[in-house]
N, C-alpha and C positions, 0 to 999 in steps of 0.2 A: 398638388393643387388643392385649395381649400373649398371644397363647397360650397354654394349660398343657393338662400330661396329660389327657388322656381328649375334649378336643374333638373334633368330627369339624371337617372344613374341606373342599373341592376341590382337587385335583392336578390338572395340568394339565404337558402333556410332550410336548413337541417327536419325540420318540423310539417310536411307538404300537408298534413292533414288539414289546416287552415288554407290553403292553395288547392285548388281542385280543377278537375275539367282538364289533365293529363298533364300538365304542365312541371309536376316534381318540384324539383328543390331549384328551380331555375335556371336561369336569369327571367325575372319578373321588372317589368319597364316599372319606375316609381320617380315621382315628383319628391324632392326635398321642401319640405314644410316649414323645416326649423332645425339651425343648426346650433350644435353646443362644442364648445371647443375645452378641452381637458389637455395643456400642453400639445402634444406631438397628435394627442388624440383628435377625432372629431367624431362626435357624438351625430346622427342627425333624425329627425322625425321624417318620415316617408307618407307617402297615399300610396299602396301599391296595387297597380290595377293587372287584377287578376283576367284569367283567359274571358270573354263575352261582355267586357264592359265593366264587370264587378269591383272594385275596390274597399279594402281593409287598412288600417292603417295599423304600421307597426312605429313606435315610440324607442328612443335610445338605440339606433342603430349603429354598429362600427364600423370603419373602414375594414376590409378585407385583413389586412397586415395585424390588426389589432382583436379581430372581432371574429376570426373562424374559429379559435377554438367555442365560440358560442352557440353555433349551429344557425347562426343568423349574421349577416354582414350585408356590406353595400362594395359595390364598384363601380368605377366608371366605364361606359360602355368601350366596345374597340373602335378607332379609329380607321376608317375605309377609304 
């Protein structure tokens, strides 16, 4: 499935020192901004709100498939 504006999806990130208030490496709830499509790829901009309201924005974000050897990627959340 392709992305677009105003999804929410999960971030997930190698790096929790920008992510605080016990949360780790996620799944962080985040809004899609901005998508960029590279072939098979999708690039996409996030707002990702961190635990108490907070929100960071991470830039050039990959699909999970594409983007974990990065220590940062997206997924879509589970279905219930």
């Amino acid at each position: 499935m392709t992305p677009t504006v105003g999804r929410i999806v999960h971030f997930y990130t190698d790096n929790p020192s920008k992510q605080t208030n016990g949360a780790g490496t996620g799944p962080y709830a985040a809004l899609v901004t901005q998508v960029f499509s590279a072939g098979a790829e999708n690039y996409v901009n996030l707002k990702v709100f961190r635990p108490y309201g907070e929100t960071i924005d991470e830039g050039c974000v990959k699909h999970e498939e594409f983007g974990r050897e990065d220590g940062r990627y997206w997924v879509w959340p589970p279905r219930e």
